[in-house]
PQR file with spaces between the fields and no chain letter, atoms N, CA, C, O and H, PARSE charges and radii, in Angstrom:
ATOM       1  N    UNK     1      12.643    4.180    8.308 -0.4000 1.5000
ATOM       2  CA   UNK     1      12.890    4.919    7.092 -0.0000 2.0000
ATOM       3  C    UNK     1      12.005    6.159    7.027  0.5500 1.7000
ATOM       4  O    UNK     1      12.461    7.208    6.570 -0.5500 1.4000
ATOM       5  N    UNK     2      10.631    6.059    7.517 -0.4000 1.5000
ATOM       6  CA   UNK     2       9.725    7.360    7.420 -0.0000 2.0000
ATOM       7  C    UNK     2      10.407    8.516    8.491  0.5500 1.7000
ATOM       8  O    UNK     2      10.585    9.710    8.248 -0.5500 1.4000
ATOM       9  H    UNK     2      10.262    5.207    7.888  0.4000 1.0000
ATOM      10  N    UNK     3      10.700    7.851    9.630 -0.4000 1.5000
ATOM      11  CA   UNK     3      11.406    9.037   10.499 -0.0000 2.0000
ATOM      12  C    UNK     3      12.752    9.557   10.368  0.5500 1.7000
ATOM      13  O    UNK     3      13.334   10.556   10.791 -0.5500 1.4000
ATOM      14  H    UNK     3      10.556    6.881    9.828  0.4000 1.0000
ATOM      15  N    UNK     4      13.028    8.670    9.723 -0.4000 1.5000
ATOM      16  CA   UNK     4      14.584    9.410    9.059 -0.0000 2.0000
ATOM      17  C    UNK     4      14.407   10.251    8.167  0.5500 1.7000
ATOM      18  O    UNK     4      15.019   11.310    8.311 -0.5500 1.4000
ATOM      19  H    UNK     4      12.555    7.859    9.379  0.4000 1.0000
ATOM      20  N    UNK     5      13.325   10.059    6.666 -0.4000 1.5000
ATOM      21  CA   UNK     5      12.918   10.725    5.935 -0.0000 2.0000
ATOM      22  C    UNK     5      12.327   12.535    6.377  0.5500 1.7000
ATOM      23  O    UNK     5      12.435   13.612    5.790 -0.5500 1.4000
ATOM      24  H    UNK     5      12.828    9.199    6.548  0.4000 1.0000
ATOM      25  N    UNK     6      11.617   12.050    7.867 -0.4000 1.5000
ATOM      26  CA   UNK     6      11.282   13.351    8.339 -0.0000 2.0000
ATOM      27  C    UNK     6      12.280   14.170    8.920  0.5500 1.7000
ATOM      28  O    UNK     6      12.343   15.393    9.037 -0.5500 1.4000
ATOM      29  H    UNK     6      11.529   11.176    8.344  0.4000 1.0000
ATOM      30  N    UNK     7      13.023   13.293    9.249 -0.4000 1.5000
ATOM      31  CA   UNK     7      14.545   14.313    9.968 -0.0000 2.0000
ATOM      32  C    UNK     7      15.189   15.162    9.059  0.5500 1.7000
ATOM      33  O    UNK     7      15.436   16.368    9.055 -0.5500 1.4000
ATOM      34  H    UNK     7      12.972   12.299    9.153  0.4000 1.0000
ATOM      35  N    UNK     8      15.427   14.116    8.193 -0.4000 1.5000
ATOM      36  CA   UNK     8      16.075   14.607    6.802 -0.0000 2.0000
ATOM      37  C    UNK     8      15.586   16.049    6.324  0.5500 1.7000
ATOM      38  O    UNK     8      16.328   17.025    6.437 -0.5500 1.4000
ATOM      39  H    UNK     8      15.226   13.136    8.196  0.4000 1.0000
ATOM      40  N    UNK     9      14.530   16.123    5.881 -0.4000 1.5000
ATOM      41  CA   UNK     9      13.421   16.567    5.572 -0.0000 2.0000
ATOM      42  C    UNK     9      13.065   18.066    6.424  0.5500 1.7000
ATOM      43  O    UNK     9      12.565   19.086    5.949 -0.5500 1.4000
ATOM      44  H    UNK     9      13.927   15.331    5.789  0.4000 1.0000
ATOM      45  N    UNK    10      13.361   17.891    7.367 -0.4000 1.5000
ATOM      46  CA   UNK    10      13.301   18.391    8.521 -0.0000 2.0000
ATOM      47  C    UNK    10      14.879   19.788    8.842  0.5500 1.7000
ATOM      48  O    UNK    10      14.866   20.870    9.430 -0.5500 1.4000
ATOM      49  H    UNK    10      13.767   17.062    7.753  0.4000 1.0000
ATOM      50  N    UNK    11      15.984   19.047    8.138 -0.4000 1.5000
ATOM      51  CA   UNK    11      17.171   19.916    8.512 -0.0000 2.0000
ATOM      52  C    UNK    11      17.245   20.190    6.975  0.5500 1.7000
ATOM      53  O    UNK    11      18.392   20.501    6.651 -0.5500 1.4000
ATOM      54  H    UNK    11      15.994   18.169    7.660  0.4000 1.0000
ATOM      55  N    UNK    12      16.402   20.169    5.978 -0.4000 1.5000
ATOM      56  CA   UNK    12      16.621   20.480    4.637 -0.0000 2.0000
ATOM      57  C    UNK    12      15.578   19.983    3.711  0.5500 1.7000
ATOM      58  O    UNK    12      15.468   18.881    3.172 -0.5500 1.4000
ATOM      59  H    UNK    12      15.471   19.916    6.242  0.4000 1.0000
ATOM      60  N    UNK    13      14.691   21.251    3.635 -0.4000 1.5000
ATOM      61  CA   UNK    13      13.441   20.880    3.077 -0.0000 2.0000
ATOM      62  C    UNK    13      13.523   20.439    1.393  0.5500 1.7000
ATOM      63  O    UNK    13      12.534   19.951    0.846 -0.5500 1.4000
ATOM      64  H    UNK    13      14.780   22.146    4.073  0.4000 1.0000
ATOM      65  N    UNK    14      14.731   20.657    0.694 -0.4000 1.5000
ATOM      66  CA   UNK    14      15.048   20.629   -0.575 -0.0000 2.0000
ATOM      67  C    UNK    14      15.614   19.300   -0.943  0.5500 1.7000
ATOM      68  O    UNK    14      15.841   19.055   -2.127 -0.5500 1.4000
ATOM      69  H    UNK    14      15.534   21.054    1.139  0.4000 1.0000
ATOM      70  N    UNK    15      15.894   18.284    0.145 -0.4000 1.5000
ATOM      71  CA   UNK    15      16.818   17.109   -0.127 -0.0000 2.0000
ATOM      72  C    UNK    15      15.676   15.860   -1.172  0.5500 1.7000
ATOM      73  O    UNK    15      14.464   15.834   -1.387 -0.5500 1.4000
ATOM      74  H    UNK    15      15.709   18.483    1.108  0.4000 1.0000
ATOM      75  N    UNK    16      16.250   15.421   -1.380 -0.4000 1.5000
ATOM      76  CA   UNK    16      15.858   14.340   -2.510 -0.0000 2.0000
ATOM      77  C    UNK    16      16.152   12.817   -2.134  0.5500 1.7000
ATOM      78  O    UNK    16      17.289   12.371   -1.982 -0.5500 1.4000
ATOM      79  H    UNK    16      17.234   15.442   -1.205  0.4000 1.0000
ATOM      80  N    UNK    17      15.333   12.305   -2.043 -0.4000 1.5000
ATOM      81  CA   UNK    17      15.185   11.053   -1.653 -0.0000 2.0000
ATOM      82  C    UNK    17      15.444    9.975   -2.831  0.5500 1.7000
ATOM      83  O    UNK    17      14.583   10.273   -3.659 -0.5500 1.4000
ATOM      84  H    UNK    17      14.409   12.668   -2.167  0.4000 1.0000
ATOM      85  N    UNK    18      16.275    8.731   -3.413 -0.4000 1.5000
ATOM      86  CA   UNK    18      16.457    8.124   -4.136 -0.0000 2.0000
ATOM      87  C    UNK    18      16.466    6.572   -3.246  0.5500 1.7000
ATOM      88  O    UNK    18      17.440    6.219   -2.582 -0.5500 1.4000
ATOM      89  H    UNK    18      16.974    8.488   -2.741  0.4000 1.0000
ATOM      90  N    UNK    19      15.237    5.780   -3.376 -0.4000 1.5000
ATOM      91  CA   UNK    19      14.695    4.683   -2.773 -0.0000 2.0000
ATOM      92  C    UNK    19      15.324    3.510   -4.135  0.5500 1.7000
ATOM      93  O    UNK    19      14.763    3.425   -5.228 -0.5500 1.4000
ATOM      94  H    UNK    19      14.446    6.067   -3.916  0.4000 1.0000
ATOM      95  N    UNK    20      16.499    2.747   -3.765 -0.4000 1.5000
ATOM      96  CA   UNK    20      17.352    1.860   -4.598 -0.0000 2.0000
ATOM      97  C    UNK    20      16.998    0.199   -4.055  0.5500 1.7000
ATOM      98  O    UNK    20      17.667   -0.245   -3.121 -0.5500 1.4000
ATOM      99  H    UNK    20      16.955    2.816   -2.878  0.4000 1.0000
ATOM     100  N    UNK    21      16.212   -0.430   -4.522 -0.4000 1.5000
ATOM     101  CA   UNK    21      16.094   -1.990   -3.739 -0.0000 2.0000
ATOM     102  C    UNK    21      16.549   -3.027   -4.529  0.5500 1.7000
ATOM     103  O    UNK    21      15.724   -3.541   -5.285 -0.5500 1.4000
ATOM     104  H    UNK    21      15.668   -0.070   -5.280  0.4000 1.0000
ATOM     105  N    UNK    22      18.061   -3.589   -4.519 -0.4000 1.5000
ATOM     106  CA   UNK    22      18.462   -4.850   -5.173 -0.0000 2.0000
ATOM     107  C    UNK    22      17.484   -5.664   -5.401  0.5500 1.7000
ATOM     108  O    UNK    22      17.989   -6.721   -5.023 -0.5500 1.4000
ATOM     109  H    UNK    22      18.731   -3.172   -3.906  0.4000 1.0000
ATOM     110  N    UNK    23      16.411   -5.926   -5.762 -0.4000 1.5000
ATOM     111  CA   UNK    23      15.999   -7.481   -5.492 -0.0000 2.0000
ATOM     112  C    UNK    23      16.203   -8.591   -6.564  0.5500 1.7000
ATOM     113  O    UNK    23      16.675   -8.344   -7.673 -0.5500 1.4000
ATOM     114  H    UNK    23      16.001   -5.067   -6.069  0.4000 1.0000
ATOM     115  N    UNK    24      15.978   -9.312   -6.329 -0.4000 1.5000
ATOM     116  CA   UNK    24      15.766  -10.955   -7.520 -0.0000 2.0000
ATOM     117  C    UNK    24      14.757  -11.150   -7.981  0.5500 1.7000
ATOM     118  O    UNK    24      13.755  -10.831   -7.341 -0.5500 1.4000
ATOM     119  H    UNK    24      15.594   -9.513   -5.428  0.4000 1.0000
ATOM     120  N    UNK    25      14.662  -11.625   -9.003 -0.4000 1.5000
ATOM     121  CA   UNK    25      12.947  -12.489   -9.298 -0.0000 2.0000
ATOM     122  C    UNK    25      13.258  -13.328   -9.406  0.5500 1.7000
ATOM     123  O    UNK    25      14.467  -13.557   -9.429 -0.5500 1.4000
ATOM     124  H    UNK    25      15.476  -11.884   -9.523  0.4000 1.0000
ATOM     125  N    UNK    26      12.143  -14.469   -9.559 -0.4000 1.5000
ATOM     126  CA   UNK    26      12.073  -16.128   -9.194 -0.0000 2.0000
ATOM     127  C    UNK    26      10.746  -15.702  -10.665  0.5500 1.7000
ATOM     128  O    UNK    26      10.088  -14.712  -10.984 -0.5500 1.4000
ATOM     129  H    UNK    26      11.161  -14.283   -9.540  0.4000 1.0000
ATOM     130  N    UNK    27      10.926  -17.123  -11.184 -0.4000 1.5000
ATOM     131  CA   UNK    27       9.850  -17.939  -12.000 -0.0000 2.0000
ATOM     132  C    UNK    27      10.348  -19.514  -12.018  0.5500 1.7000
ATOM     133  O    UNK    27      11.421  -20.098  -11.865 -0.5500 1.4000
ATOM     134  H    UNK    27      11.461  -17.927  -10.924  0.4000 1.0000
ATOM     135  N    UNK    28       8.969  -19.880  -12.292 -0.4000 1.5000
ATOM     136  CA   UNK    28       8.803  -21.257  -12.952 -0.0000 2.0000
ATOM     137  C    UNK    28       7.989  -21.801  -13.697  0.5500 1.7000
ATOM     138  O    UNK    28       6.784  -21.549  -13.710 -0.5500 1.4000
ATOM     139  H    UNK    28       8.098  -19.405  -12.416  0.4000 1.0000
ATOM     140  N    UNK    29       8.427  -22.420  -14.232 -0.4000 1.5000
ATOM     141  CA   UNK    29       7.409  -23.340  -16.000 -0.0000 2.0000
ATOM     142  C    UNK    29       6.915  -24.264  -15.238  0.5500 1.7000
ATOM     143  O    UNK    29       6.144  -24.958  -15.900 -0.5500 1.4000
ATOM     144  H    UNK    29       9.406  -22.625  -14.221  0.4000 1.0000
ATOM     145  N    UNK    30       7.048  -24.839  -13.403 -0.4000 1.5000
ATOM     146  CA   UNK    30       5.821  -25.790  -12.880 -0.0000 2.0000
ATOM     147  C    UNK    30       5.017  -25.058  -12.160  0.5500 1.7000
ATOM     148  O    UNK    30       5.477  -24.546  -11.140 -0.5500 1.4000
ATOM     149  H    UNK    30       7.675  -24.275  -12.865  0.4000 1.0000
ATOM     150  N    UNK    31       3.983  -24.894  -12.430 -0.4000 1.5000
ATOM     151  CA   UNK    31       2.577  -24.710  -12.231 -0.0000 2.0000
ATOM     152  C    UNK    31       2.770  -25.020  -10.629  0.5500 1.7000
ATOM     153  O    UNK    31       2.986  -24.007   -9.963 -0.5500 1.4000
ATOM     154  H    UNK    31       3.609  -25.309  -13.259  0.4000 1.0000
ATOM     155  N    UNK    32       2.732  -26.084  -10.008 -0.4000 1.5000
ATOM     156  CA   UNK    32       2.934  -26.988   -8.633 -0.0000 2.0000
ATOM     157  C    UNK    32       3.506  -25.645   -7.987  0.5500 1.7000
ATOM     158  O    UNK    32       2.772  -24.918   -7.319 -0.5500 1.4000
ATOM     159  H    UNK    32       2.556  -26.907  -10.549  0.4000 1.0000
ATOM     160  N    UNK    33       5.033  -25.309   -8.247 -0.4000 1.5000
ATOM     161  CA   UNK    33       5.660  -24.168   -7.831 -0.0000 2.0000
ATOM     162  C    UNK    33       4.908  -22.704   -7.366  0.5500 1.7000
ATOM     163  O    UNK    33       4.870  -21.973   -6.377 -0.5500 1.4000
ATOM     164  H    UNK    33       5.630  -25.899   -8.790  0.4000 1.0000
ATOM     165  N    UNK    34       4.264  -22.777   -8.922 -0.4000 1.5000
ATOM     166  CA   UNK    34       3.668  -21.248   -8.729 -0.0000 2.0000
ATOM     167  C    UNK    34       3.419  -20.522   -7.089  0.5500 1.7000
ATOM     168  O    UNK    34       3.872  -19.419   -6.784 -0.5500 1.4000
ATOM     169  H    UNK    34       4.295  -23.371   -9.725  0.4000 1.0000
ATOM     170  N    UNK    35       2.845  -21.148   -6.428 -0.4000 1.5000
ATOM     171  CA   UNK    35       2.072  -20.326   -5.313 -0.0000 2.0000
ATOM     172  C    UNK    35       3.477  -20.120   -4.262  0.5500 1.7000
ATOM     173  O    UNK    35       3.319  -19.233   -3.423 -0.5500 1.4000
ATOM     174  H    UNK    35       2.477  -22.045   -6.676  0.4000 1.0000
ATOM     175  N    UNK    36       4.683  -20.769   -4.228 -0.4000 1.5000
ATOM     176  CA   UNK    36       5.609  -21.038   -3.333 -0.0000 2.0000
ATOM     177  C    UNK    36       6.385  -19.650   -4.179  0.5500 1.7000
ATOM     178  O    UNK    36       6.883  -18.712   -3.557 -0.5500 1.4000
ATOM     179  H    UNK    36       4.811  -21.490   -4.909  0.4000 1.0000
ATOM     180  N    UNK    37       6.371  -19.723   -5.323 -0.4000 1.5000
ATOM     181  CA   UNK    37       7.261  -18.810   -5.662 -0.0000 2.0000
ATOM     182  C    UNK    37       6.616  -17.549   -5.794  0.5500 1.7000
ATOM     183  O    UNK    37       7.382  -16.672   -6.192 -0.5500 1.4000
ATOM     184  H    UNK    37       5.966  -20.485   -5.829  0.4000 1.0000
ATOM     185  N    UNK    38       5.425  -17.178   -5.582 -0.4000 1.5000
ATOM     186  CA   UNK    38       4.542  -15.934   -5.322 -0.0000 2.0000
ATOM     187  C    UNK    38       4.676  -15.534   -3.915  0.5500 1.7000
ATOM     188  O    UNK    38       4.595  -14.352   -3.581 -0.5500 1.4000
ATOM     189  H    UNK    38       4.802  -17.890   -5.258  0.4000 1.0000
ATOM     190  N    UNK    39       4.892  -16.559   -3.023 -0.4000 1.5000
ATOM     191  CA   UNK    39       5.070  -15.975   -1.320 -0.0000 2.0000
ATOM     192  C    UNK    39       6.464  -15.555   -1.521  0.5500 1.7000
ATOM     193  O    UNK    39       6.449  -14.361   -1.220 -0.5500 1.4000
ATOM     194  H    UNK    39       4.957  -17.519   -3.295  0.4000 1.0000
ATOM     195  N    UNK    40       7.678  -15.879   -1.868 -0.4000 1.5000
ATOM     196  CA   UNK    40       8.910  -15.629   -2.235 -0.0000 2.0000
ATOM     197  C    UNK    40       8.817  -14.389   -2.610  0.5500 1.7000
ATOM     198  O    UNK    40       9.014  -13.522   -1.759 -0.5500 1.4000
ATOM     199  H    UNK    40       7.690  -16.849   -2.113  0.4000 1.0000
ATOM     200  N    UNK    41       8.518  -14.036   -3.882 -0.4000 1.5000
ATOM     201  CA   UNK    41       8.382  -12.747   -4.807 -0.0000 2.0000
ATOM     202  C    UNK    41       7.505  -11.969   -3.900  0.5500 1.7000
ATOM     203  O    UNK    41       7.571  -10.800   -4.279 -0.5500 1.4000
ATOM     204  H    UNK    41       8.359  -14.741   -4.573  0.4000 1.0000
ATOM     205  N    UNK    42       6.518  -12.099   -2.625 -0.4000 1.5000
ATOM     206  CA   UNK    42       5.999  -10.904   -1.863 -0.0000 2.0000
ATOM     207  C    UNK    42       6.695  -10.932   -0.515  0.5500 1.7000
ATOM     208  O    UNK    42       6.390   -9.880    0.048 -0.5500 1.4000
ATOM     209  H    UNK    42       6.465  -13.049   -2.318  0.4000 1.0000
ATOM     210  N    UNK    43       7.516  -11.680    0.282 -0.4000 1.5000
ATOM     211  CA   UNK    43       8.376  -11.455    0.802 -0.0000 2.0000
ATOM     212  C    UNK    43      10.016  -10.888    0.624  0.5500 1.7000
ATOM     213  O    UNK    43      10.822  -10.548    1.490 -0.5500 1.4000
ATOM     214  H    UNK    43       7.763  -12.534   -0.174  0.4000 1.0000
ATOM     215  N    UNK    44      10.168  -10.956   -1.220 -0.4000 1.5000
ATOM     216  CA   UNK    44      11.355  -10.542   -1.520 -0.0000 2.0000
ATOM     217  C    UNK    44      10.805   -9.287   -1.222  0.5500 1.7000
ATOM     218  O    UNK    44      11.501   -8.702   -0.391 -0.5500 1.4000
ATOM     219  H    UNK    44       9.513  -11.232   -1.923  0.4000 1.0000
ATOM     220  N    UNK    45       9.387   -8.367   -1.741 -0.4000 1.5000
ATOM     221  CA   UNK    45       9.081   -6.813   -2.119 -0.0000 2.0000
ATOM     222  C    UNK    45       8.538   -6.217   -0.392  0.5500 1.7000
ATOM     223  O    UNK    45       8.449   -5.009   -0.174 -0.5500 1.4000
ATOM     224  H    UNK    45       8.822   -8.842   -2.416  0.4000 1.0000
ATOM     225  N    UNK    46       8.206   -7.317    0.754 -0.4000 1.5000
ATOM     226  CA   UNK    46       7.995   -6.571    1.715 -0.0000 2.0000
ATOM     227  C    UNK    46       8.267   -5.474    2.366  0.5500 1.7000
ATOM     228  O    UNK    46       7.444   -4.781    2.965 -0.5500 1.4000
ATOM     229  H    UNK    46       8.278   -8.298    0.576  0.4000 1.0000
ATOM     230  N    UNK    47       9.206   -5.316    2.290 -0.4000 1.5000
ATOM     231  CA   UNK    47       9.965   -4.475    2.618 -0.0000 2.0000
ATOM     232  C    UNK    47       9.669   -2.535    1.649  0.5500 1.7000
ATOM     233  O    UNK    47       9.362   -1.419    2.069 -0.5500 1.4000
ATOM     234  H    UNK    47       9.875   -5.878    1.804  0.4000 1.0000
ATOM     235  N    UNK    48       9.861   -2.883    0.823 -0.4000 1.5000
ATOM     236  CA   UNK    48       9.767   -2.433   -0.378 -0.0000 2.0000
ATOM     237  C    UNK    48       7.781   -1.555   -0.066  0.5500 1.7000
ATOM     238  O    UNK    48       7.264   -0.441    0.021 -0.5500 1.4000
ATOM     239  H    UNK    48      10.110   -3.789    0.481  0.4000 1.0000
ATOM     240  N    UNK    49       7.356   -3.188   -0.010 -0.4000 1.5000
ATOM     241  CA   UNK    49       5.661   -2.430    0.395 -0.0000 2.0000
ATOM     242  C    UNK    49       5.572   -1.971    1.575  0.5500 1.7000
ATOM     243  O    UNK    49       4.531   -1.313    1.565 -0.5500 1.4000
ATOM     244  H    UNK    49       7.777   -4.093   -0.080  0.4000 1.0000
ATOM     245  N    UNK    50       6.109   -1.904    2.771 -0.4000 1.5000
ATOM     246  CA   UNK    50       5.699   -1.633    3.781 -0.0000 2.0000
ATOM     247  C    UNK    50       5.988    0.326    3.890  0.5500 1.7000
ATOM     248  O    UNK    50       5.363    1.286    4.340 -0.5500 1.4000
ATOM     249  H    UNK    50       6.954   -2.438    2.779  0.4000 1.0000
ATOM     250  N    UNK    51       7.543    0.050    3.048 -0.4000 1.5000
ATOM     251  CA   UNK    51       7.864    1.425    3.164 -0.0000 2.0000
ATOM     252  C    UNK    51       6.869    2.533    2.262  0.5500 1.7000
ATOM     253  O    UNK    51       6.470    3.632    2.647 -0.5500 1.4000
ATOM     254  H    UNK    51       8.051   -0.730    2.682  0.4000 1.0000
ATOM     255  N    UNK    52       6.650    1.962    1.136 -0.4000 1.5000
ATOM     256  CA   UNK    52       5.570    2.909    0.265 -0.0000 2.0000
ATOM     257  C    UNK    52       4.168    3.037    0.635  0.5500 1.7000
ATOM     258  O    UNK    52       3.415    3.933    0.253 -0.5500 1.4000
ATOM     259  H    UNK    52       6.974    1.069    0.823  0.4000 1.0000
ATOM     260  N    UNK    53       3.771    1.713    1.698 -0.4000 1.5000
ATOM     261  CA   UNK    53       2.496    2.123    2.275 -0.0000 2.0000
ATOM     262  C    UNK    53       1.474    1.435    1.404  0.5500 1.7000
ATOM     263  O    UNK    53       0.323    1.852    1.276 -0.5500 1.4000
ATOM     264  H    UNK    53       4.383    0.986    2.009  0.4000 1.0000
ATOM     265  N    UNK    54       2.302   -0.414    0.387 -0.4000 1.5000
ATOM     266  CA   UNK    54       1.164   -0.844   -0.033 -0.0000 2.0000
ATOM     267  C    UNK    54       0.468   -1.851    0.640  0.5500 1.7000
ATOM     268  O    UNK    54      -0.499   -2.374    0.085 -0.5500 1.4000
ATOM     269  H    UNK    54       3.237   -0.752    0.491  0.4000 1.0000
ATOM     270  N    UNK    55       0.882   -2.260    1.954 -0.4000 1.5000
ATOM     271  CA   UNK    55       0.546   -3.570    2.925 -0.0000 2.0000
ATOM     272  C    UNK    55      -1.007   -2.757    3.517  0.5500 1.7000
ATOM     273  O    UNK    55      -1.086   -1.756    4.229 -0.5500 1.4000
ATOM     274  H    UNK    55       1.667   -1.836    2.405  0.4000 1.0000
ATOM     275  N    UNK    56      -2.027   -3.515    2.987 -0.4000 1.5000
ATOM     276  CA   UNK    56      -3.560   -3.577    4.013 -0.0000 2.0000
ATOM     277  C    UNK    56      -3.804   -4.613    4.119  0.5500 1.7000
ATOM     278  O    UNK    56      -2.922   -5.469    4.064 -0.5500 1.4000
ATOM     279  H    UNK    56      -1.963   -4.328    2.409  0.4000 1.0000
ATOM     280  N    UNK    57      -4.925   -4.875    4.286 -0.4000 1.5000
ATOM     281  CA   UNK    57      -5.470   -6.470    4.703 -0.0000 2.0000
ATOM     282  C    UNK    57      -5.936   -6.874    3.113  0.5500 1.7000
ATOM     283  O    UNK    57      -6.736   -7.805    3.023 -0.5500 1.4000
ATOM     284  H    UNK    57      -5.643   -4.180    4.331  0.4000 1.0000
ATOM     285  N    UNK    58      -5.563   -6.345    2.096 -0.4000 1.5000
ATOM     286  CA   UNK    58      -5.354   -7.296    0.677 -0.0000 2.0000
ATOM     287  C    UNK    58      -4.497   -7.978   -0.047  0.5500 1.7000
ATOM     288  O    UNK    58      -4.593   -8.754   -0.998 -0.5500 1.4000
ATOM     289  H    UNK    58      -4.913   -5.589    2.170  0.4000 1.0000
ATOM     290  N    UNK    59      -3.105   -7.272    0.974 -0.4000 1.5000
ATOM     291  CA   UNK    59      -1.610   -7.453   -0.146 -0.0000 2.0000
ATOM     292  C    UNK    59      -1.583   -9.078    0.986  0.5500 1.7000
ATOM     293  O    UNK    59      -1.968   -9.244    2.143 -0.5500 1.4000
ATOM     294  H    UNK    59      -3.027   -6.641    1.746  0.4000 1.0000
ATOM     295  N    UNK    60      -0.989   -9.965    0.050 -0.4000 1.5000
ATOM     296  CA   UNK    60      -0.624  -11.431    0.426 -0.0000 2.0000
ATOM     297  C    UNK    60      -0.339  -11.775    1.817  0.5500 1.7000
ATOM     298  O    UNK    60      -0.846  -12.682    2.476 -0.5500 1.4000
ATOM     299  H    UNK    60      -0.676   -9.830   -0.890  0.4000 1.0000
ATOM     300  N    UNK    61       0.752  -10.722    2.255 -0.4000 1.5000
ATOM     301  CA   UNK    61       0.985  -11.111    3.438 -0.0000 2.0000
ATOM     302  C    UNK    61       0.976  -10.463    4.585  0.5500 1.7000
ATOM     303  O    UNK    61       1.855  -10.275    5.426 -0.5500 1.4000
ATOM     304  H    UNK    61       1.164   -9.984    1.720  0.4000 1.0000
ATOM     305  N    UNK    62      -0.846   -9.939    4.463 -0.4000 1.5000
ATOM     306  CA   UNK    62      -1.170   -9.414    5.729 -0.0000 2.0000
ATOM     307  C    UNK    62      -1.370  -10.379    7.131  0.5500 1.7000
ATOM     308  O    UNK    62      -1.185  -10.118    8.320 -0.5500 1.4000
ATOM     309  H    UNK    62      -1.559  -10.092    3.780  0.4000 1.0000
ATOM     310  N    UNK    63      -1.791  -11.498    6.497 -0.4000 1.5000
ATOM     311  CA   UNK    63      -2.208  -12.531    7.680 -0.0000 2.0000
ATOM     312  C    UNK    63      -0.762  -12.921    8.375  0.5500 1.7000
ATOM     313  O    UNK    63      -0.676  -13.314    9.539 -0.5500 1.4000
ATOM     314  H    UNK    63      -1.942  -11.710    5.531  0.4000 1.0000
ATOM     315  N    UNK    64       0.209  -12.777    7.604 -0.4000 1.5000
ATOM     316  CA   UNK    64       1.578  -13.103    8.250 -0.0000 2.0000
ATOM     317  C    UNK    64       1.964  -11.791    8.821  0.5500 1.7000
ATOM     318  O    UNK    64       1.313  -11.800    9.865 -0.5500 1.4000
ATOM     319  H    UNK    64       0.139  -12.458    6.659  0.4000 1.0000
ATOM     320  N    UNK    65       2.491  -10.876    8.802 -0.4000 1.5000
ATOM     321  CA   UNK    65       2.492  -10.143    9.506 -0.0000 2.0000
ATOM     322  C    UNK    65       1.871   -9.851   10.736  0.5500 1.7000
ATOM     323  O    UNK    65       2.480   -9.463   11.733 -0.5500 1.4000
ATOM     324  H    UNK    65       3.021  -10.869    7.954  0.4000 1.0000
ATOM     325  N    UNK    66       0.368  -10.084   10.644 -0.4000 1.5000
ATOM     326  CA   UNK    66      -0.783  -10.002   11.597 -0.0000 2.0000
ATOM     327  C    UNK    66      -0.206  -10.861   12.734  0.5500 1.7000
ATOM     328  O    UNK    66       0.171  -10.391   13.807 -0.5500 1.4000
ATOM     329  H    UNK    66      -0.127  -10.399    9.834  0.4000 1.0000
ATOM     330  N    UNK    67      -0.165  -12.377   12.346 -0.4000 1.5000
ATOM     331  CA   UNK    67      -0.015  -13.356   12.886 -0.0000 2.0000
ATOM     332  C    UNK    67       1.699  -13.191   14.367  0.5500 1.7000
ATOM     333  O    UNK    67       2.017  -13.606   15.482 -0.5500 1.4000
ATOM     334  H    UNK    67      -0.471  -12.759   11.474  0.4000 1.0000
ATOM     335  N    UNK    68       2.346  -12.093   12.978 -0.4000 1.5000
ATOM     336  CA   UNK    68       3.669  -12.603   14.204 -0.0000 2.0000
ATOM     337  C    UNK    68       3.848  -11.150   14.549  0.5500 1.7000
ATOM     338  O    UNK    68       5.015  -10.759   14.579 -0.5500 1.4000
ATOM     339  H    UNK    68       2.088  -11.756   12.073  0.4000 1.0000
ATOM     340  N    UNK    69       2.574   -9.985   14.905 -0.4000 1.5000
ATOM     341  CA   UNK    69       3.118   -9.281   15.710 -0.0000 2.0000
ATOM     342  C    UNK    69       2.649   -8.061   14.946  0.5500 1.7000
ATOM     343  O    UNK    69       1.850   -7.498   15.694 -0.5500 1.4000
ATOM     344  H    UNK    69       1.626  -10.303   14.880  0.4000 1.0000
ATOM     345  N    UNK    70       2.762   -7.374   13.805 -0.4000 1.5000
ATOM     346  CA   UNK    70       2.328   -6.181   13.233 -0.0000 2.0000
ATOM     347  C    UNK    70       1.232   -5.924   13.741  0.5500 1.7000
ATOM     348  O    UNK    70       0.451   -6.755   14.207 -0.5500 1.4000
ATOM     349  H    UNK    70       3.411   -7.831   13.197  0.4000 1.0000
ATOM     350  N    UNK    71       1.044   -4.423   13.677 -0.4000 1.5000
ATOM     351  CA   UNK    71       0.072   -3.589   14.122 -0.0000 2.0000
ATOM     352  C    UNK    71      -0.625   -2.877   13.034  0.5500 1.7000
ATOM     353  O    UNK    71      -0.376   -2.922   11.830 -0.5500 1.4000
ATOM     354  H    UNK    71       1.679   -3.749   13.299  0.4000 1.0000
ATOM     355  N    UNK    72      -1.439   -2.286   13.589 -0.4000 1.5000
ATOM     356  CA   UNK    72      -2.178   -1.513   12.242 -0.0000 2.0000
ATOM     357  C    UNK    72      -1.857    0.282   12.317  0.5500 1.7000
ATOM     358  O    UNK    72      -2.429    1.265   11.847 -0.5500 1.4000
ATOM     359  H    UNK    72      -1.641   -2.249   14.567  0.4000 1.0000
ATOM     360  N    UNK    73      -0.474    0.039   13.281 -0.4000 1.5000
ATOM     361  CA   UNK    73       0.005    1.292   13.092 -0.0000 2.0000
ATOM     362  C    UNK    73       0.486    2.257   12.248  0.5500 1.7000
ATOM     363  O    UNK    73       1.563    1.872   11.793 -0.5500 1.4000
ATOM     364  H    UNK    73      -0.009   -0.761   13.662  0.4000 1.0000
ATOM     365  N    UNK    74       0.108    3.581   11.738 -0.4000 1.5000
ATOM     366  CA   UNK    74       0.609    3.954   10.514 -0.0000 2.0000
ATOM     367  C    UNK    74       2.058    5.009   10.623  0.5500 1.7000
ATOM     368  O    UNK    74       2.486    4.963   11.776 -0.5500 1.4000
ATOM     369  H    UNK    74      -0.767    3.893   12.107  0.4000 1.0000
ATOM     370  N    UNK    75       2.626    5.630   10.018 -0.4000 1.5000
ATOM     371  CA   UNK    75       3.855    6.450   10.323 -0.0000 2.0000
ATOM     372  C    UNK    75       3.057    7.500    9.783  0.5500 1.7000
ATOM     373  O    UNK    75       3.507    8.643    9.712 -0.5500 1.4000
ATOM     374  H    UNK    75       2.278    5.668    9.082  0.4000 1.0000
């Protein structure tokens, strides 16, 4: 998405970018739940964070990422 953005960007410095993400939310009234449905709700927005640039080694699921392969490469 960042290198498309630069292409874009690139053949038309005036274009306008409109970033649209369907997602869902999840809740629950059991407590027990809570933490299952917080990995849910930061894997629904991954995507979402990776592109805006909020994933460091604080957002939830740096150790997963880490674990299966991400880099600490930036665009």
């Amino acid at each position: 998405m960042v290198r498309t953005a630069a292409a874009v960007r690139a053949a038309d410095p005036d274009a306008i970018f409109v970033q649209v993400e369907a997602l869902g939310w999840l809740w629950t009234a059991n407590e027990a739940l809570q933490p299952e449905v917080e990995r849910r709700i930061a894997h629904t927005y991954l995507g979402l964070d990776l592109y805006t640039g909020r994933v460091d080694e604080s957002h939830p699921l740096w150790g997963y990422l880490r674990q299966n392969g991400a880099s600490r490469m930036r665009g």
